[in-house]
DOSEMAR-572795 format. One record per residue (C-alpha): residue in one letter; x, y, z. Coordinates in Angstrom, 3 decimals, decimal comma. Each point is the difference from the previous one (the first is absolute). Example, Ala and Ser with C-alpha at 12.3 -4.5 7.8 and 13.67 -1.06 7.14 Angstrom:
BEGIN
{type=a&X=12,300&Y=-4,500&Z=7,800}
{type=s&X=1,370&Y=3,440&Z=-0,660}
END
This chain:
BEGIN
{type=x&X=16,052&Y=-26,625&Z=-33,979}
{type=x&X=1,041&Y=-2,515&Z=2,676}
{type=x&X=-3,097&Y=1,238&Z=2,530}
{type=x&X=-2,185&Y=-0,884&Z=-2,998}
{type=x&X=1,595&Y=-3,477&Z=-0,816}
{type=x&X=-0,232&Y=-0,699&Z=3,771}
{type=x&X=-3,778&Y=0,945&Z=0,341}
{type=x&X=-0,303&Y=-2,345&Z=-3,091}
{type=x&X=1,598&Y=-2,605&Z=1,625}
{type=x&X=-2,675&Y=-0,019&Z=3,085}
{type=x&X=-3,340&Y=0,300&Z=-2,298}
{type=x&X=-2,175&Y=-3,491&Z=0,067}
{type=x&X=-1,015&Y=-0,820&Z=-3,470}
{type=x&X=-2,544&Y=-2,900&Z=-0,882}
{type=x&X=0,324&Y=-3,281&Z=0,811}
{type=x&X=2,885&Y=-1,868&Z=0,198}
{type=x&X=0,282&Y=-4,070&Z=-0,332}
{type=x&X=2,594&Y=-2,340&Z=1,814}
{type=x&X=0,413&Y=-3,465&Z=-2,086}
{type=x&X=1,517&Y=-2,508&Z=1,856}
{type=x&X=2,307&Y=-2,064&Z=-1,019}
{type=x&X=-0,868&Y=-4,279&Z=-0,478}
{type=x&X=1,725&Y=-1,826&Z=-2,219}
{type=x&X=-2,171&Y=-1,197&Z=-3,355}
{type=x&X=-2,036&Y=-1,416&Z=2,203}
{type=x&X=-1,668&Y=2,466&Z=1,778}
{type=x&X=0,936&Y=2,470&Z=-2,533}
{type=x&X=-2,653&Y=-1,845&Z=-2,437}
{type=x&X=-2,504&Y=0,681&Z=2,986}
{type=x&X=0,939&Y=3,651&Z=0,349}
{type=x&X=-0,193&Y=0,457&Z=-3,835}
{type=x&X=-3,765&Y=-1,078&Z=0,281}
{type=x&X=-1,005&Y=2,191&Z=2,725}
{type=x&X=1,886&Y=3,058&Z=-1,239}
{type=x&X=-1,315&Y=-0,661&Z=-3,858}
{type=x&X=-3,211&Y=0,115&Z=1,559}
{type=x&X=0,350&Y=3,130&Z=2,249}
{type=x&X=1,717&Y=1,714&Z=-2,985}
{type=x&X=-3,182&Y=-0,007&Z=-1,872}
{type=x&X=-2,356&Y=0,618&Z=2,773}
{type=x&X=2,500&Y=2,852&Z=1,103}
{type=x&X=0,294&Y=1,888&Z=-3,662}
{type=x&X=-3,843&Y=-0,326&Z=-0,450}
{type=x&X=-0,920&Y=1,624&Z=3,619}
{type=x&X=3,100&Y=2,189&Z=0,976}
{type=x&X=2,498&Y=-1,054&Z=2,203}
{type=x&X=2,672&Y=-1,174&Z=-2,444}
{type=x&X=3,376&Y=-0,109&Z=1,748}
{type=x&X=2,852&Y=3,230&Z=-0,908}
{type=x&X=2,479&Y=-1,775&Z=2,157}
{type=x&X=1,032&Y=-3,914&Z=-0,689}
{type=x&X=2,909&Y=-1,728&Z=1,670}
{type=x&X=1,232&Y=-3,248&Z=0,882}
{type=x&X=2,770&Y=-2,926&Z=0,039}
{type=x&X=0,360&Y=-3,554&Z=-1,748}
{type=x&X=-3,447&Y=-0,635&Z=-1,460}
{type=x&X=-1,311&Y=2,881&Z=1,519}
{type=x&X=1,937&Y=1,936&Z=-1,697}
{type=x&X=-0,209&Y=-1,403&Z=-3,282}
{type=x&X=-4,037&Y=0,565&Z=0,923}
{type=x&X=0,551&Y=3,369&Z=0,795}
{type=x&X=1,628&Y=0,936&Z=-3,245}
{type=x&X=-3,178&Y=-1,425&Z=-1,624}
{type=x&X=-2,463&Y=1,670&Z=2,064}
{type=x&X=2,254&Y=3,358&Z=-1,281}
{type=x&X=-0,580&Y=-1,027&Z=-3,607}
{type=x&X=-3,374&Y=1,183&Z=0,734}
{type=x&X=-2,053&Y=-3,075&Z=-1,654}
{type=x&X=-0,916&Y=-3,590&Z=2,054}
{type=x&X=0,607&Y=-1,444&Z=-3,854}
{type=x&X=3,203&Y=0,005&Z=1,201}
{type=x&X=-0,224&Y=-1,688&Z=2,769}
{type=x&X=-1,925&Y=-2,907&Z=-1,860}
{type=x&X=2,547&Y=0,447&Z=-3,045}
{type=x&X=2,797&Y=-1,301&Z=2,885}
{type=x&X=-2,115&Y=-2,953&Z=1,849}
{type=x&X=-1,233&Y=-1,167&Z=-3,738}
{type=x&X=3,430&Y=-0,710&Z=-0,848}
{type=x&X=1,413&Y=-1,266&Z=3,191}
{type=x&X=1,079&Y=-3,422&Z=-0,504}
{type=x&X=-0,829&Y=-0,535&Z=-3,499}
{type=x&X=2,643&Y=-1,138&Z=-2,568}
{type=x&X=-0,167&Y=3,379&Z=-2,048}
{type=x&X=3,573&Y=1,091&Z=1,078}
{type=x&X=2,515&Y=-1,175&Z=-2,686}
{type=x&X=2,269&Y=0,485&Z=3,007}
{type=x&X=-1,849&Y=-2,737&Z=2,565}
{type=x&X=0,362&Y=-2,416&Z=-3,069}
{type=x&X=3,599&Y=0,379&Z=-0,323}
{type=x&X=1,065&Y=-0,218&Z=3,592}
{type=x&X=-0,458&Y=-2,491&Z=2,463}
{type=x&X=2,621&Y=1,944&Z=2,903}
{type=x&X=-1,477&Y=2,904&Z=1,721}
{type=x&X=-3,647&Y=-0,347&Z=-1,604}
{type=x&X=-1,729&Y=1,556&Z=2,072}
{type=x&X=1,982&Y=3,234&Z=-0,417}
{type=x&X=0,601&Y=-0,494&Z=-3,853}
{type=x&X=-3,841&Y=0,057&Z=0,286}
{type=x&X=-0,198&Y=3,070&Z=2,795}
{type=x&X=2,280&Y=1,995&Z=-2,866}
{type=x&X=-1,812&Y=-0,724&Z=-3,153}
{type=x&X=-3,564&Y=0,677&Z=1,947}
{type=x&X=1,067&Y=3,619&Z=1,128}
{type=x&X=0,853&Y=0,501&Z=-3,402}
{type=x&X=-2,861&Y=-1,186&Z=-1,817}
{type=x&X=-2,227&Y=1,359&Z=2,632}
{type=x&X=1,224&Y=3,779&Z=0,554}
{type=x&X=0,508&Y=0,495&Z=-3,930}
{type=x&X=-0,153&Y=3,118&Z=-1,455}
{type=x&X=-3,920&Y=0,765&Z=0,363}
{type=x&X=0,522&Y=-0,518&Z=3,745}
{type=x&X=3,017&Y=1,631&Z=0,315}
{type=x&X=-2,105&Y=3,107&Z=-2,034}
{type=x&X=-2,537&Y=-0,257&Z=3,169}
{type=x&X=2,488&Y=-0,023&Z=2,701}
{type=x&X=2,515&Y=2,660&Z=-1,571}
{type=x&X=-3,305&Y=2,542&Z=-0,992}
{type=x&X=1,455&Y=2,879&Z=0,905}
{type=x&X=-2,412&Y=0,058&Z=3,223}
{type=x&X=2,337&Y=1,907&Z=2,417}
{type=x&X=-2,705&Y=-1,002&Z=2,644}
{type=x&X=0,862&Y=-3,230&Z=-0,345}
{type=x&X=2,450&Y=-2,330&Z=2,481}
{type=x&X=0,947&Y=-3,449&Z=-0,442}
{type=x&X=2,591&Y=-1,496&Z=2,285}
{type=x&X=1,639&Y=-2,984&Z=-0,084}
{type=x&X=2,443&Y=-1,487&Z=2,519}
{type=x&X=2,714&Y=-1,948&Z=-0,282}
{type=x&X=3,028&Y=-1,261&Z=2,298}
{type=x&X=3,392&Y=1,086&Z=-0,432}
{type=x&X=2,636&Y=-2,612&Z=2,035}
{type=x&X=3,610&Y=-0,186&Z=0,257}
{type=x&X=1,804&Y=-1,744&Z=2,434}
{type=x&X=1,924&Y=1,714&Z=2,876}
{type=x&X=2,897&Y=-1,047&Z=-0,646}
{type=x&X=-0,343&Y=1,966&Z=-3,503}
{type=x&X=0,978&Y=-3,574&Z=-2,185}
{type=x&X=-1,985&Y=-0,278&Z=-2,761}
{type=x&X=-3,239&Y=-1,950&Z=0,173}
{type=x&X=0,467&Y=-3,724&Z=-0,874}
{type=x&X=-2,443&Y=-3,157&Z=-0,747}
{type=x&X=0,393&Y=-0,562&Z=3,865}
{type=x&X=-1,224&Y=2,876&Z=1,214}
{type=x&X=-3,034&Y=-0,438&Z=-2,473}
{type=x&X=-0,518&Y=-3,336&Z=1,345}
{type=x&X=0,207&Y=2,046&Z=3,514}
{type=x&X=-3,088&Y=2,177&Z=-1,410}
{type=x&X=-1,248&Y=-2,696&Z=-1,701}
{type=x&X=-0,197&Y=-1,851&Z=3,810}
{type=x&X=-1,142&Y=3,470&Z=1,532}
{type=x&X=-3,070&Y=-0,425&Z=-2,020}
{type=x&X=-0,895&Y=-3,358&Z=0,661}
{type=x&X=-0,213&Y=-0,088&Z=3,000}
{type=x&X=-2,246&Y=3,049&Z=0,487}
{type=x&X=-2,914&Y=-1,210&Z=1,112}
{type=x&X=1,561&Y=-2,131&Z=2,676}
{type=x&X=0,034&Y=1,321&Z=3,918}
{type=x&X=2,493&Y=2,534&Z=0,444}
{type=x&X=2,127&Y=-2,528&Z=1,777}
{type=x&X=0,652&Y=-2,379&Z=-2,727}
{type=x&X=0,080&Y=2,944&Z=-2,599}
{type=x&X=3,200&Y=0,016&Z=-2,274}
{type=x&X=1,411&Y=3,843&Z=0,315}
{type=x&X=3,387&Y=0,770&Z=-0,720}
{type=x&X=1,902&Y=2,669&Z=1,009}
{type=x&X=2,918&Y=0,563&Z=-2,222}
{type=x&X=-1,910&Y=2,460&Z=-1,914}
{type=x&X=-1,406&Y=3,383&Z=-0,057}
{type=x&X=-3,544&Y=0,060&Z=-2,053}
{type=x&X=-0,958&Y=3,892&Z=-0,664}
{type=x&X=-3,843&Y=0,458&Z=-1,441}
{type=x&X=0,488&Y=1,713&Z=-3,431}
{type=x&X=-2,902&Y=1,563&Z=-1,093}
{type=x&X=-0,476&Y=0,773&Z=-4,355}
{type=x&X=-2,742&Y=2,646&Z=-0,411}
{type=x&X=-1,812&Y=1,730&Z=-2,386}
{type=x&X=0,059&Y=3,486&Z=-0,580}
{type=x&X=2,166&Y=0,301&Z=2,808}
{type=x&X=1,048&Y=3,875&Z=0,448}
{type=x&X=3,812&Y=0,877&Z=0,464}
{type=x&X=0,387&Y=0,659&Z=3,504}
{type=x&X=-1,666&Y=-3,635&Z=0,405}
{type=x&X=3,018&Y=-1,398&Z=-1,465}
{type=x&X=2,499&Y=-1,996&Z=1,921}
{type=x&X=1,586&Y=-3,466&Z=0,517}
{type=x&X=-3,057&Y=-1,267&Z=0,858}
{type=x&X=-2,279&Y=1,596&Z=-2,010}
{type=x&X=0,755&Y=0,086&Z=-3,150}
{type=x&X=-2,365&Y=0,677&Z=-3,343}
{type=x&X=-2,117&Y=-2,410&Z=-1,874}
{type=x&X=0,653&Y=0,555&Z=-3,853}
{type=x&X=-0,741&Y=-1,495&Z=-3,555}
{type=x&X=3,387&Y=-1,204&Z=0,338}
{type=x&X=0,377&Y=-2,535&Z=3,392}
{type=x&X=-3,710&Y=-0,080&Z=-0,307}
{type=x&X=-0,640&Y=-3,848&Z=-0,776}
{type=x&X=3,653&Y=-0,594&Z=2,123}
{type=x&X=-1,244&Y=1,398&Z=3,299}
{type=x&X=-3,326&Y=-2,553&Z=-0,083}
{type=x&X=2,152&Y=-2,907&Z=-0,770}
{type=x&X=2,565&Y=1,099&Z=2,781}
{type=x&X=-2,695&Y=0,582&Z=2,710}
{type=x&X=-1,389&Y=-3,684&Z=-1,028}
{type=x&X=3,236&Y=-2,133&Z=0,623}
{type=x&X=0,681&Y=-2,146&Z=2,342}
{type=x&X=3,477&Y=-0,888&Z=-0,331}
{type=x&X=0,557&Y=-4,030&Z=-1,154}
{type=x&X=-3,951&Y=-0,972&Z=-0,237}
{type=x&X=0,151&Y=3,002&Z=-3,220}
{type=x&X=3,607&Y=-0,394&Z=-0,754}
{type=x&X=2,488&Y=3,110&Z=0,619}
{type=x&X=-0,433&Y=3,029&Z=1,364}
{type=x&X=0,304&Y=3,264&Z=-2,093}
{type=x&X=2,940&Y=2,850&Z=-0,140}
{type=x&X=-0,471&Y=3,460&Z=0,871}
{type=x&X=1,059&Y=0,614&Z=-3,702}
{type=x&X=-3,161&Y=-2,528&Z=-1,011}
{type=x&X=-2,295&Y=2,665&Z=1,346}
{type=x&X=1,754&Y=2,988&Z=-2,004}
{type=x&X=1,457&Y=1,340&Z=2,747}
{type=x&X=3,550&Y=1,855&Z=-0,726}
{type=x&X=3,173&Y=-1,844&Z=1,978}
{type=x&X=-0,412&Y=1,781&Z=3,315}
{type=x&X=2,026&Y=-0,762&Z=3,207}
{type=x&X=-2,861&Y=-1,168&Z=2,317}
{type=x&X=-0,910&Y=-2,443&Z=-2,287}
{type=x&X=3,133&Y=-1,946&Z=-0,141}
{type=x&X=-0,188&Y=-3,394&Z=0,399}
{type=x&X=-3,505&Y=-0,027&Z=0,373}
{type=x&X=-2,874&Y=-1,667&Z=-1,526}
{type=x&X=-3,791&Y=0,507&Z=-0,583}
{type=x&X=-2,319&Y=-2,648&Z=1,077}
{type=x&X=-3,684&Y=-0,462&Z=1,309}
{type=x&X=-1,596&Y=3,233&Z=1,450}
{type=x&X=-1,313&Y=-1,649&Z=2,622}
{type=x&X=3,238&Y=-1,184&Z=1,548}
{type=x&X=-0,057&Y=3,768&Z=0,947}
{type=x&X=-3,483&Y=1,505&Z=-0,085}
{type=x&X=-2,737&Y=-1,597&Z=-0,586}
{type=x&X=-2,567&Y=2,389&Z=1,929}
{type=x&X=1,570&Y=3,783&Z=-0,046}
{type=x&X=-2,424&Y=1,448&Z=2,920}
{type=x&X=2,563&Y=0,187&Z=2,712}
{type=x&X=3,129&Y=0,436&Z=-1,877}
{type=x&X=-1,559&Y=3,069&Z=-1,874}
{type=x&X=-1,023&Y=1,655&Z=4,006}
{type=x&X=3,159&Y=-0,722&Z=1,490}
{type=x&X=2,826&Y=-0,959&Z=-2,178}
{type=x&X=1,490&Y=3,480&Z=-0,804}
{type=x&X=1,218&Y=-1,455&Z=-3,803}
{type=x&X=-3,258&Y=-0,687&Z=-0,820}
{type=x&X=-2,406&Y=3,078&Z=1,889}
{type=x&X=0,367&Y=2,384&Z=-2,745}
{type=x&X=-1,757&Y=-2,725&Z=-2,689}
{type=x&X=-2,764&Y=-1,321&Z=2,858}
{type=x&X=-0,957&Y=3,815&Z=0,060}
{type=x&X=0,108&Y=0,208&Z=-4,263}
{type=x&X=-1,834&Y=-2,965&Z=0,048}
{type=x&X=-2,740&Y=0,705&Z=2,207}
{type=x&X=-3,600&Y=-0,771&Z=-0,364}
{type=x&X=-3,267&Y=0,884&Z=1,600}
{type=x&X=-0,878&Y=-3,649&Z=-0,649}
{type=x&X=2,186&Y=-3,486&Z=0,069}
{type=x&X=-1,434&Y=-3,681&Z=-1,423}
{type=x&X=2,676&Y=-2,568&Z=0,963}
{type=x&X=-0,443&Y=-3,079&Z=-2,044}
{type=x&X=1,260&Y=-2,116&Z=2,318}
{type=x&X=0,534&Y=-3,833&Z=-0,650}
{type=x&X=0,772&Y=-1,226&Z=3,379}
{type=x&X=-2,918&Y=-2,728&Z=0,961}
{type=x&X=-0,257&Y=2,352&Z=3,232}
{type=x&X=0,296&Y=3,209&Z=-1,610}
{type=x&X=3,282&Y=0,378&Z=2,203}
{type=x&X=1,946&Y=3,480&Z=-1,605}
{type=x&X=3,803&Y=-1,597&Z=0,363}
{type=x&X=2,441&Y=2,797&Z=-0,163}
{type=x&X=2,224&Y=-2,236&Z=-2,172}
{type=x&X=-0,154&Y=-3,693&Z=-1,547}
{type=x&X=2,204&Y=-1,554&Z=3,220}
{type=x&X=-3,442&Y=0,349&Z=1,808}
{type=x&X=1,672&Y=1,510&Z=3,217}
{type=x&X=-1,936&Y=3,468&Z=0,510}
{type=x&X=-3,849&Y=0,367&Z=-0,781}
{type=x&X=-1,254&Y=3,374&Z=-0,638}
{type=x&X=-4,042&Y=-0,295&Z=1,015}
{type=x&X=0,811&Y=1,503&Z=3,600}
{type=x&X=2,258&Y=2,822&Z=-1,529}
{type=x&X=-2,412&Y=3,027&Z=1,943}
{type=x&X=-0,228&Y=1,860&Z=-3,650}
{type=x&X=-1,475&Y=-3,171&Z=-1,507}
{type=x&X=-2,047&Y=-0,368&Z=3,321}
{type=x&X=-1,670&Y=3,206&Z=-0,536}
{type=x&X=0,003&Y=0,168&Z=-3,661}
{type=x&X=-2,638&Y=-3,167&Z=0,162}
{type=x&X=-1,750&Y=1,687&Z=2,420}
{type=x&X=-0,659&Y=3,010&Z=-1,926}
{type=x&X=-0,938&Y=-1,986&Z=-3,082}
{type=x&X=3,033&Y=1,102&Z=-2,080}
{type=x&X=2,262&Y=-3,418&Z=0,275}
{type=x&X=-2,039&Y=-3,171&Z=-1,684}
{type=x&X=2,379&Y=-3,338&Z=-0,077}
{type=x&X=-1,496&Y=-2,809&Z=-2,118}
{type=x&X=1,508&Y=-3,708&Z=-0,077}
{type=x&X=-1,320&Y=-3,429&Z=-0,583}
{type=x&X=-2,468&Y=-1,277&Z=1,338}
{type=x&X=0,026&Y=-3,484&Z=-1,022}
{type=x&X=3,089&Y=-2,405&Z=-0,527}
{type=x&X=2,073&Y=1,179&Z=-3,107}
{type=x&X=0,346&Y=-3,371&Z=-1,847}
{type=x&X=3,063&Y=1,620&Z=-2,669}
{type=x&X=3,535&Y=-0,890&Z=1,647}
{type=x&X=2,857&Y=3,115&Z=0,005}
{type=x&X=1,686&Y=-1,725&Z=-3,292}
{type=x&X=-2,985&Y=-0,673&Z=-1,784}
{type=x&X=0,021&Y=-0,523&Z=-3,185}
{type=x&X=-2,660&Y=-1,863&Z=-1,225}
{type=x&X=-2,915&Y=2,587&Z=-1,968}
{type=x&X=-2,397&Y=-1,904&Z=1,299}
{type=x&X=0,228&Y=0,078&Z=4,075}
{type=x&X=1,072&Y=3,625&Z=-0,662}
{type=x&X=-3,193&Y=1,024&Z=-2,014}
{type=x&X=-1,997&Y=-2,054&Z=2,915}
{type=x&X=2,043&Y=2,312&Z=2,035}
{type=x&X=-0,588&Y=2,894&Z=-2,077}
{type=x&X=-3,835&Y=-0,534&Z=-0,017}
{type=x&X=-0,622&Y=-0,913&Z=3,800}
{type=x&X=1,848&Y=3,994&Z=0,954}
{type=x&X=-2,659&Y=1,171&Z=-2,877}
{type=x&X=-2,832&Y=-1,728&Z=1,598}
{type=x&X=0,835&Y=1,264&Z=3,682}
{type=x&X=0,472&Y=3,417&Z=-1,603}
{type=x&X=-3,382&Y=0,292&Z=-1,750}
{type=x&X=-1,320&Y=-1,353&Z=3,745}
{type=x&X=2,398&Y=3,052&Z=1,691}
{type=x&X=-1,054&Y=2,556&Z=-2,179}
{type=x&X=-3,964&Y=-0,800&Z=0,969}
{type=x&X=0,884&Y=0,121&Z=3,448}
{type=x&X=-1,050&Y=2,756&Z=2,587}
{type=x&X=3,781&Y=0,735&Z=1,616}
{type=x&X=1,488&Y=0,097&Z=-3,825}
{type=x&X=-2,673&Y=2,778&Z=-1,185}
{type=x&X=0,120&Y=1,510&Z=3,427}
{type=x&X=3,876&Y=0,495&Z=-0,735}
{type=x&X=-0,905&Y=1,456&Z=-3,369}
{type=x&X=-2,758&Y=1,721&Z=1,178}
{type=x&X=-2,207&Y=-1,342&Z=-2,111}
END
């Protein structure tokens, strides 16, 4: 029984699809060119088995997993727009009183019929971060405006970047049909349940989205390694999984479940640069299984390629539907190309 769940394991199946994470910004873009390749994909083969992501990406994974880019458009339609009771009422935190009532409205029960189908095939991931500090205090507004810091300073050179080191950020990975002896701290399974908790986790930045969630928030049973700890962005943690699922020995076991004979990152760098996490210290695009992967025709990364005007709180409908429209317009171009069909095989 274990020599067959092992062999299982190894097996490529499909395609698989990386969403990066981006903010709303860049989300809106990705949400074009995925709606876009969703259709194209179900219509000519090609569909992707295996979805994962963090932040926005993994809010877009979950909706590429519903099985239907209506919705995808369902979530960008509403973005912004004054149709949450909940936005009306509150003026602190809007943007997450917004992030909360749009996963709701968004994965209701027709989408959460698509995504829990009873496909055993299928595997969505999402990541979040678990942090606690080392000192094992619990986690205060100042160490959110420490994360909230971390974040915004990201993009600067590594120099002037804002990283503390008082804490201990683990990669905690929900997943779908995840089998038993996948199971552990850092794995854990995606249910009914934590289902609309674990998006909102892996989409909050601590401060610019209010507080972070509990480990009982997500479902999860008191358990000692999660004392003290929080759940916050994904990408704090992982934001591209390729190297921690080769050599980080927590996470092997679910790179080889969630193998593929064919990866699409959706990638919404300007430079199509594959950062290991949002801190924007390690790209992945020189990682020699990526290398080869392109070579062979079997690793496709797609990003922008023209300024995304939406900001990473944006929350006016209109920029994010200009947003939204520009990804659908370079996708319909993508999807004509020669290197697109050639990775299809079409």
């Amino acid at each position: 029984m274990r020599l067959c769940s092992t062999l299982h394991l190894q097996m490529d199946t499909g395609y698989c699809w990386i969403l990066d994470s981006g903010g709303a910004g860049r989300g809106a873009w990705q949400g074009g060119i995925i709606h876009e390749f969703m259709r194209w994909c179900r219509e000519h083969g090609g569909y992707p088995s295996i979805t994962m992501g963090a932040s926005a990406g993994g809010y877009a994974a979950a909706d590429v997993a519903t099985g239907t880019e209506r919705t995808v458009l369902k979530g960008w339609n509403y973005w912004g727009t004054p149709q949450s009771p909940a936005l009306a009422a509150q003026k602190k935190n809007r943007f997450r009183t917004h992030l909360h009532s749009s996963i709701y409205y968004v994965m209701e029960e027709n989408e959460l019929a698509g995504v829990f189908n009873g496909d055993p095939g299928k595997k969505l991931l999402i990541f979040t971060t678990r942090v606690r500090r080392l000192d094992h205090k619990p986690f205060r507004s100042i160490d959110c405006l420490r994360f909230f810091l971390k974040s915004a300073t990201r993009k600067l050179p590594k120099a002037l970047k804002y990283l503390p080191e008082d804490y201990r950020e683990d990669p905690v990975i929900f997943a779908l049909n995840l089998p038993e002896e996948l199971r552990s701290e850092y794995v854990r399974p995606l249910t009914r349940s934590n289902y609309h908790a674990v998006i909102e986790a892996s989409c909050l930045i601590p401060m610019a989205m209010g507080k972070p969630l509990a480990p009982e928030d997500l479902g999860a049973d008191p358990k000692s390694f999660d004392s003290n700890s929080v759940f916050i962005d994904g990408g704090y943690a992982l934001k591209m999984p390729m190297r921690l699922f080769e050599q980080d020995r927590r996470f092997e076991a679910v790179g080889r479940w969630t193998r593929a004979e064919k990866t699409i990152v959706f990638c919404c760098d300007p430079k199509g640069c594959l950062w290991e996490t949002s801190a924007r210290l390690h790209q992945l695009n020189t990682l020699p299984s990526v290398v080869h992967a392109v070579a062979e025709n079997r690793f496709l990364v797609i990003y922008p390629d023209h300024k995304v005007e939406a900001g990473f709180l944006c929350m006016d409908n209109d920029t994010t539907m200009r947003t939204f429209h520009r990804g659908q317009a370079q996708a319909q171009q993508l999807l004509r190309s020669e290197s697109v069909r050639k990775f299809f095989e079409i």
